[in-house]
DRENMARRO-316857 format. One record per residue: residue number from 1; chain; x, y, z of N, C-alpha, C in turn. Coordinates in Angstrom, 1 decimal, always signed. Layout:
BEGIN
(NUM; "A"; (X; Y; Z); (X; Y; Z); (X; Y; Z))
...
//
This chain:
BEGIN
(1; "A"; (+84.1; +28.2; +113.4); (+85.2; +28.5; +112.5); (+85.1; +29.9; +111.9))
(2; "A"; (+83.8; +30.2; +111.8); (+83.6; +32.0; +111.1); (+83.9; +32.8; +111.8))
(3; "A"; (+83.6; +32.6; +113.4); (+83.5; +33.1; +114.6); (+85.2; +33.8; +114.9))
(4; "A"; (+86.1; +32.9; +114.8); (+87.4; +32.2; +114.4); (+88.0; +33.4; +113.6))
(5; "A"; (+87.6; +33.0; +112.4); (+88.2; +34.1; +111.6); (+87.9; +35.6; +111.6))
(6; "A"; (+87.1; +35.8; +112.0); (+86.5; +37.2; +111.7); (+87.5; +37.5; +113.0))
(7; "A"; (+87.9; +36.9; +114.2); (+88.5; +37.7; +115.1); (+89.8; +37.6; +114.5))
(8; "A"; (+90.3; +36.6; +114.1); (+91.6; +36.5; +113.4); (+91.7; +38.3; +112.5))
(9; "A"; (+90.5; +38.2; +111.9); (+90.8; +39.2; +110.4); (+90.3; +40.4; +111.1))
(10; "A"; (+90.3; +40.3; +112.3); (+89.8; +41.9; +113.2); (+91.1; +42.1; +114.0))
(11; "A"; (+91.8; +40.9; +114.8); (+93.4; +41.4; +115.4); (+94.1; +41.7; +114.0))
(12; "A"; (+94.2; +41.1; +113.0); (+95.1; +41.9; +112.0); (+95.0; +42.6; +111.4))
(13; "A"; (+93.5; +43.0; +111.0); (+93.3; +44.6; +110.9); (+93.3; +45.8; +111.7))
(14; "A"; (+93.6; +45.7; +112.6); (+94.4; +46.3; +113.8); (+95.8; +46.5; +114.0))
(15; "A"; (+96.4; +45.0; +113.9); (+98.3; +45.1; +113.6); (+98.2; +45.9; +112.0))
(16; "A"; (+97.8; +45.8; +111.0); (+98.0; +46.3; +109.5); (+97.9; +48.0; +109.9))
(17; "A"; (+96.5; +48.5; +111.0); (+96.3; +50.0; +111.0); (+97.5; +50.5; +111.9))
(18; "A"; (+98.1; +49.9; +112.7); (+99.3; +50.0; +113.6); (+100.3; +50.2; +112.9))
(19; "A"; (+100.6; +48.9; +112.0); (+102.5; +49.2; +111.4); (+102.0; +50.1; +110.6))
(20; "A"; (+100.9; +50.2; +109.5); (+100.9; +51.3; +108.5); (+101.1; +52.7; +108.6))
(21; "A"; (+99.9; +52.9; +110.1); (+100.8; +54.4; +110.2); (+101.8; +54.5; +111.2))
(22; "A"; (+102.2; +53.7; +111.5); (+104.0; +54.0; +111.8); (+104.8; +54.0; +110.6))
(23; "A"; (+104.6; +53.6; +109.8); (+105.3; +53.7; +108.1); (+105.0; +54.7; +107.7))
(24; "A"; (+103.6; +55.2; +107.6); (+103.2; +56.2; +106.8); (+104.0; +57.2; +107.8))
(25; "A"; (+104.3; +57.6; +109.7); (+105.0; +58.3; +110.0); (+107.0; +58.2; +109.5))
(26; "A"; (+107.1; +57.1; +109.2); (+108.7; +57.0; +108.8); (+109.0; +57.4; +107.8))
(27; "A"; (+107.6; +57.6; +106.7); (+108.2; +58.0; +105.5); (+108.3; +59.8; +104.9))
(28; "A"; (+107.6; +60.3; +106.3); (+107.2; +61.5; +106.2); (+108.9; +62.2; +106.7))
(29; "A"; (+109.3; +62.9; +105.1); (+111.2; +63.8; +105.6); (+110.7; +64.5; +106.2))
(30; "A"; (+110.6; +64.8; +108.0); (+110.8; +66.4; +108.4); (+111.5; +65.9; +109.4))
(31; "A"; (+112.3; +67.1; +109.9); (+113.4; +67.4; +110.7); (+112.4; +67.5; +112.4))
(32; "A"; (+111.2; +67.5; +112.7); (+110.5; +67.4; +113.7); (+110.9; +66.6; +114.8))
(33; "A"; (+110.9; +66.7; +115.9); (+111.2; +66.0; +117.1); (+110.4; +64.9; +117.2))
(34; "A"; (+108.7; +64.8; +116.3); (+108.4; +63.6; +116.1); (+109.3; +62.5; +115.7))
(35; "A"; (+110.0; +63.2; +114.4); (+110.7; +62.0; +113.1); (+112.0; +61.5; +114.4))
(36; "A"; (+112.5; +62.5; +115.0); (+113.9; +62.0; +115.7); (+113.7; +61.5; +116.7))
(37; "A"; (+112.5; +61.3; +117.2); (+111.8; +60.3; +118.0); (+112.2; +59.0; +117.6))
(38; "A"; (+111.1; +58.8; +116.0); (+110.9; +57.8; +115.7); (+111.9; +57.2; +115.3))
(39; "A"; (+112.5; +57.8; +114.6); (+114.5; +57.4; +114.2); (+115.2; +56.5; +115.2))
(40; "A"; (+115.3; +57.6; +116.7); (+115.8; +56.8; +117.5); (+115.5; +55.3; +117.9))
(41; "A"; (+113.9; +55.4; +117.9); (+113.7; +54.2; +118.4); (+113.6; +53.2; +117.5))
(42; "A"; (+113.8; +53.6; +116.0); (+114.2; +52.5; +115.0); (+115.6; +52.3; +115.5))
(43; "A"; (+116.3; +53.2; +115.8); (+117.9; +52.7; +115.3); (+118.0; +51.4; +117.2))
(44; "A"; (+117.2; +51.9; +117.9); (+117.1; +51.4; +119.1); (+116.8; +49.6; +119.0))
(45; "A"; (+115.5; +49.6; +118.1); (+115.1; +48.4; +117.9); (+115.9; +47.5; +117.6))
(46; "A"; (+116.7; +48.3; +116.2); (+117.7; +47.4; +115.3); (+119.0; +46.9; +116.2))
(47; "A"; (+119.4; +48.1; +117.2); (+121.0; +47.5; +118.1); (+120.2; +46.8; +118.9))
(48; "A"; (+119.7; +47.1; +120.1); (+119.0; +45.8; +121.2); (+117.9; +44.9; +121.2))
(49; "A"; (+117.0; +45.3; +119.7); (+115.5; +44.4; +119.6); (+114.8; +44.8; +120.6))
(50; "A"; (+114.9; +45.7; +121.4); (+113.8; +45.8; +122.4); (+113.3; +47.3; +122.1))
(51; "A"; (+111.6; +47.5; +122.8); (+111.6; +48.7; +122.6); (+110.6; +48.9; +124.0))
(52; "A"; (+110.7; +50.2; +124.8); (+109.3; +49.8; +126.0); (+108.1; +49.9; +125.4))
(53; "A"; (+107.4; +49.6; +126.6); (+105.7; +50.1; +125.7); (+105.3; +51.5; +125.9))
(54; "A"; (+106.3; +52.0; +127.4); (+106.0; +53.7; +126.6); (+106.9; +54.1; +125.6))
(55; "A"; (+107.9; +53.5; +125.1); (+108.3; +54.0; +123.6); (+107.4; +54.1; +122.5))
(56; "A"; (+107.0; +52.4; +122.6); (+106.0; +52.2; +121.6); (+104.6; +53.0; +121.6))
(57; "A"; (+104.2; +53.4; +122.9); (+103.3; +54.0; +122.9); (+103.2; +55.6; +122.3))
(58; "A"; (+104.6; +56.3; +122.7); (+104.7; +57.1; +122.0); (+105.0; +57.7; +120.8))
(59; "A"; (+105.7; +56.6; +120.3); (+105.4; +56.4; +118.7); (+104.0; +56.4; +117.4))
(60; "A"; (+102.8; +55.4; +118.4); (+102.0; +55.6; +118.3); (+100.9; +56.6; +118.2))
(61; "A"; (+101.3; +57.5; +119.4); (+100.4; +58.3; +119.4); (+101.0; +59.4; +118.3))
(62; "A"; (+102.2; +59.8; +118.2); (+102.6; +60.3; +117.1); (+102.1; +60.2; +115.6))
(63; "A"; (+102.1; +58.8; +115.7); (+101.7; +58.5; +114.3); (+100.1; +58.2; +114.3))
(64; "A"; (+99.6; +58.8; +115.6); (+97.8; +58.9; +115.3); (+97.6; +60.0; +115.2))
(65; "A"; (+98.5; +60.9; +115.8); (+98.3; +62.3; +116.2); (+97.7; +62.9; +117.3))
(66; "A"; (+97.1; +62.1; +118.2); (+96.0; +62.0; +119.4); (+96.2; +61.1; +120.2))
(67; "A"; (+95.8; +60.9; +121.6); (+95.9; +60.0; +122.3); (+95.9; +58.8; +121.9))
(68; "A"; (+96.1; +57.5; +122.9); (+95.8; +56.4; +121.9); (+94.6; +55.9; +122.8))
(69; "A"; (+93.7; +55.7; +122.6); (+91.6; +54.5; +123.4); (+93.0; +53.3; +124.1))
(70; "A"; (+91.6; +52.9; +124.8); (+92.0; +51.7; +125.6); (+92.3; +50.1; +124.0))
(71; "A"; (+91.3; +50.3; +123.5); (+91.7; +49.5; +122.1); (+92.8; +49.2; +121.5))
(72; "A"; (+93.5; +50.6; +121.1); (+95.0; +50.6; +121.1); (+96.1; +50.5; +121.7))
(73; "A"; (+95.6; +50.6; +122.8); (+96.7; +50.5; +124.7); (+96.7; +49.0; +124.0))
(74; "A"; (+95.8; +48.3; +124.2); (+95.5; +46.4; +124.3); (+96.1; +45.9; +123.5))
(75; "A"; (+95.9; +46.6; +121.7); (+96.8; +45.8; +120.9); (+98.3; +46.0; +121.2))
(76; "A"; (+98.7; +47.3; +121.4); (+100.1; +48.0; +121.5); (+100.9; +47.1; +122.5))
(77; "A"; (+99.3; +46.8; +123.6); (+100.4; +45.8; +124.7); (+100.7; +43.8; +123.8))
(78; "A"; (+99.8; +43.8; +123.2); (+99.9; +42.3; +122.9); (+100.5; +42.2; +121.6))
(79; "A"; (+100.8; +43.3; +120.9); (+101.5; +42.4; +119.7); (+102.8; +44.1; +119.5))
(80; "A"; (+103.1; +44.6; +120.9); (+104.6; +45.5; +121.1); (+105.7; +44.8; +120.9))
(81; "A"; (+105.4; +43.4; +120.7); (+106.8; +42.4; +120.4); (+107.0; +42.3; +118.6))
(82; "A"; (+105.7; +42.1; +118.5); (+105.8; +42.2; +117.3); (+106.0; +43.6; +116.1))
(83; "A"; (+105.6; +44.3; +117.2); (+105.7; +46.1; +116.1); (+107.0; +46.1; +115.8))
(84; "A"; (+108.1; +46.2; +117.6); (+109.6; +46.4; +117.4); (+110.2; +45.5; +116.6))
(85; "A"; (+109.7; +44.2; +116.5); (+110.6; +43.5; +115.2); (+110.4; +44.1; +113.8))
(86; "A"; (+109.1; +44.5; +113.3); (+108.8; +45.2; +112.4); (+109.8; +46.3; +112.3))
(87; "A"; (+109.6; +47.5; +113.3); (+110.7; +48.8; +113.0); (+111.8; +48.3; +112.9))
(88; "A"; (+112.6; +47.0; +113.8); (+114.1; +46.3; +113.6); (+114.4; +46.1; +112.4))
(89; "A"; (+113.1; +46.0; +111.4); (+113.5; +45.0; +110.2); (+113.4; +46.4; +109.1))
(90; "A"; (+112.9; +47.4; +109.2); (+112.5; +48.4; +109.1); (+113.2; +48.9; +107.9))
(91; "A"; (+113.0; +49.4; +106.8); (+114.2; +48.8; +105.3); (+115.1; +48.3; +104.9))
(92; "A"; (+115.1; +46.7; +105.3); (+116.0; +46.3; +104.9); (+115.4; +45.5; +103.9))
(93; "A"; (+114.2; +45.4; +103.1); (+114.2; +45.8; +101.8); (+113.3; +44.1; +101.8))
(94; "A"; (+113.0; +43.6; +102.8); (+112.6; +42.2; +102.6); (+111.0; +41.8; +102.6))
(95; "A"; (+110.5; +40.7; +102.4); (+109.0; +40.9; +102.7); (+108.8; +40.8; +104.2))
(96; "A"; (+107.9; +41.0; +104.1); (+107.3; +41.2; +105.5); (+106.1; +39.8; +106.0))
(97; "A"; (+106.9; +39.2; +107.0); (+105.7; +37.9; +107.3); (+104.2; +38.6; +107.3))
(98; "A"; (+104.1; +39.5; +108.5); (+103.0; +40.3; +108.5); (+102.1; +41.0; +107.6))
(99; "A"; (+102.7; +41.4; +106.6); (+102.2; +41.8; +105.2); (+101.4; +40.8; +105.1))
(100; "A"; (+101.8; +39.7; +104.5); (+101.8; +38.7; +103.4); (+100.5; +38.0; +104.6))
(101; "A"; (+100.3; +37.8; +105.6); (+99.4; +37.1; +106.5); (+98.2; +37.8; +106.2))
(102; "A"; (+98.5; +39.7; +106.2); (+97.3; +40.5; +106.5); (+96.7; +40.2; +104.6))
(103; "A"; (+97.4; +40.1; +103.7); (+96.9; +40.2; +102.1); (+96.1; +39.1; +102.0))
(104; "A"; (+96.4; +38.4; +103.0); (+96.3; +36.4; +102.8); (+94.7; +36.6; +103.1))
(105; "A"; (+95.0; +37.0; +104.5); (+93.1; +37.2; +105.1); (+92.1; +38.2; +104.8))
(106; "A"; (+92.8; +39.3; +104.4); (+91.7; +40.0; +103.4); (+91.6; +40.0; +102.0))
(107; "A"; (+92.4; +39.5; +101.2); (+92.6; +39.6; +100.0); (+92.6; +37.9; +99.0))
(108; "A"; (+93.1; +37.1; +100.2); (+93.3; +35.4; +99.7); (+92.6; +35.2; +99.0))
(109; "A"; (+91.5; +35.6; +98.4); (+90.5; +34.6; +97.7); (+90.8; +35.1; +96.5))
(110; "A"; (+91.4; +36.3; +96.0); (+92.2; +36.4; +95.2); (+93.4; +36.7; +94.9))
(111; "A"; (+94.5; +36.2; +95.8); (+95.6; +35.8; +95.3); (+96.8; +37.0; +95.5))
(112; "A"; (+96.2; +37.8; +96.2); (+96.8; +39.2; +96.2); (+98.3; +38.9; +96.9))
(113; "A"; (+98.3; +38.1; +97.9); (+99.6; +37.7; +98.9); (+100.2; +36.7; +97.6))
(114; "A"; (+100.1; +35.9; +97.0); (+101.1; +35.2; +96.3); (+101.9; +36.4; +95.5))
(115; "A"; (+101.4; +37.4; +94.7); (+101.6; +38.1; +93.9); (+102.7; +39.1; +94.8))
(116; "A"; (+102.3; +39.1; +96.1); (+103.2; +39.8; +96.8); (+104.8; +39.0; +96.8))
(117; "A"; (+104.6; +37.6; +97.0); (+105.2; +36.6; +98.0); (+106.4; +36.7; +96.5))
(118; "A"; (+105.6; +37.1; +95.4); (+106.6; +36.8; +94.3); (+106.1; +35.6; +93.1))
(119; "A"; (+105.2; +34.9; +93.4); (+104.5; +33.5; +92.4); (+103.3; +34.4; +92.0))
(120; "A"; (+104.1; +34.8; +90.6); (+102.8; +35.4; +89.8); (+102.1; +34.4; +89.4))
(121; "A"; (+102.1; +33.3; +89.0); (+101.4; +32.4; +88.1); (+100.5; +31.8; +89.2))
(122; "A"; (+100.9; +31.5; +90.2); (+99.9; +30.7; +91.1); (+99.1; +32.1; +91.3))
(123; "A"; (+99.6; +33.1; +91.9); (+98.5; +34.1; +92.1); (+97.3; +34.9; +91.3))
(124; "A"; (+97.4; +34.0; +89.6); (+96.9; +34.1; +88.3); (+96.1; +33.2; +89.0))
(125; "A"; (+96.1; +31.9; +89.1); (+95.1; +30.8; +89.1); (+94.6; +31.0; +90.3))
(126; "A"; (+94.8; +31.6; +91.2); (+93.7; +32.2; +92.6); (+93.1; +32.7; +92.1))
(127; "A"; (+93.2; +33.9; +91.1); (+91.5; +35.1; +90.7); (+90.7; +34.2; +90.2))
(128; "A"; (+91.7; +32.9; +89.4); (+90.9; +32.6; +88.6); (+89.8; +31.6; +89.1))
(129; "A"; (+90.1; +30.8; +89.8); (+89.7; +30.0; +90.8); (+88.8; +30.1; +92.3))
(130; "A"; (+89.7; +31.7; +92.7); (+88.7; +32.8; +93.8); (+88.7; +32.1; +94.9))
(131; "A"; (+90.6; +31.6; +95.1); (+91.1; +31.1; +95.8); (+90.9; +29.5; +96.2))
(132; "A"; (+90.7; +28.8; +95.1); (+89.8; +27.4; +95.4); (+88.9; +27.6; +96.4))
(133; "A"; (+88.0; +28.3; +96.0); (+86.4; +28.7; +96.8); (+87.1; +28.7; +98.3))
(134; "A"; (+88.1; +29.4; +98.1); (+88.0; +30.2; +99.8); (+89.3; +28.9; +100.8))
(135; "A"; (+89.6; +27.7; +100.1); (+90.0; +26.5; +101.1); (+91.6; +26.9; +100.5))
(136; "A"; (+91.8; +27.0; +99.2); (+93.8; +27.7; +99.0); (+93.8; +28.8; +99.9))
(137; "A"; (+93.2; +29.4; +99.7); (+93.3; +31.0; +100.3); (+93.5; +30.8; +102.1))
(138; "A"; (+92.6; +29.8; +102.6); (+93.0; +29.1; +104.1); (+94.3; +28.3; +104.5))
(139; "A"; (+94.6; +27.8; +103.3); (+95.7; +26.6; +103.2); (+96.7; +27.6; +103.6))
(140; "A"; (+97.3; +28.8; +102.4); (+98.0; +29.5; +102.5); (+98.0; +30.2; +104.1))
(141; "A"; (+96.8; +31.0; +104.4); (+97.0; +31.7; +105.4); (+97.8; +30.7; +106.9))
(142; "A"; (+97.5; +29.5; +106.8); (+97.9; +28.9; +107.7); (+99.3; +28.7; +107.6))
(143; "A"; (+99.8; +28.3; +106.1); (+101.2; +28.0; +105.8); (+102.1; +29.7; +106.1))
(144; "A"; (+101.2; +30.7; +105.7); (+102.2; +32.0; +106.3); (+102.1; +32.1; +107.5))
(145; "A"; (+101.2; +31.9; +108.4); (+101.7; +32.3; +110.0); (+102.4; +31.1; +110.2))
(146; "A"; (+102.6; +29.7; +109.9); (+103.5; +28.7; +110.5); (+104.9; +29.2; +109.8))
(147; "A"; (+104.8; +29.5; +108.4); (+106.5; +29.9; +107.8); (+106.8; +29.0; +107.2))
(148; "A"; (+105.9; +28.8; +106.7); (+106.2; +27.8; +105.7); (+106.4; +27.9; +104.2))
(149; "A"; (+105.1; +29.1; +103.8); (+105.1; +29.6; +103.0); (+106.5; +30.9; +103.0))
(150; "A"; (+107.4; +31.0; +102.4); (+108.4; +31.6; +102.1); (+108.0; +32.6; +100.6))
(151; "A"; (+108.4; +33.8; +100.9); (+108.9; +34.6; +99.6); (+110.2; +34.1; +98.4))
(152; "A"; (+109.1; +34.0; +97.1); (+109.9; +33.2; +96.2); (+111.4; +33.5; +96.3))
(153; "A"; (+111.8; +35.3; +96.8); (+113.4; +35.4; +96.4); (+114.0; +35.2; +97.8))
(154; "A"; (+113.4; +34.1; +98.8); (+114.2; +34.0; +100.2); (+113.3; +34.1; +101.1))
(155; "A"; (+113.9; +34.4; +102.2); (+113.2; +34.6; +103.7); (+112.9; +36.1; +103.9))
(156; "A"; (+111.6; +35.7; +104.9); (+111.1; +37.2; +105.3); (+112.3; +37.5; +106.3))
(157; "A"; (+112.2; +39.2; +106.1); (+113.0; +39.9; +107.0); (+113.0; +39.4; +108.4))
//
């Protein structure tokens, strides 16, 4: 089961270092052939939901600045389904399933994803509790990758 999680909380610290700095590249105003790169292939994601993986690859490397290792080829190839839904969803102002998974697994034992999700009070009795020694904090992570767990003001993007 530890074995389990640590890979769990090593693929998602991986998707988190991925969408982040494609964010941290979205959020950056310059007029650069990078940005109108990345523009396009947002506005791309959002009309057809699809993106290739040399798009996405070149997104990436943009937003590394350098090549991308064979490590990042592997994630880019296995969860490229999931980045382009990310850019598709890309401000429209909602939570993010992915967020709220990655807060769950590194942060769950105190409550940090509820507080995201919107339930301050339950995310009060996690610090205080320290996620019911680790078994809420699992409960949850399982209820957000299945979707069950919902953001209090509606559905994730």
């Amino acid at each position: 089961m530890r074995k389990l999680k640590t890979t769990l909380l090593l693929f998602a610290t991986i998707v988190f270092m991925g969408i982040t700095q494609i964010n941290a590249a979205v959020s950056v105003p310059t007029n650069s052939a990078k940005t109108e790169r990345l523009s396009a292939a947002i506005e791309k994601a959002k009309t057809t939901g699809k993106l290739s993986y040399k798009e996405l690859k070149a997104i990436a490397e943009d937003a590394k600045g350098s090549k991308l290792n064979f490590r990042d080829k592997l994630m880019l190839k296995l969860f490229g389904k999931k980045i382009t839904k990310a850019l598709a969803s890309y401000g429209d102002g909602g939570k993010s399933q992915v967020a709220a998974a990655l807060l769950c697994a590194f942060l769950g034992d105190f409550g940090v994803h509820r507080f995201y999700l919107g339930y301050t009070w339950q995310g009060i009795v996690q610090i205080l509790t320290l996620g019911g020694l680790g078994i809420w904090a699992l409960i949850d992570f399982i209820r957000i990758l299945t979707g069950s767990l919902q953001p209090k003001d509606g559905e994730y993007n």
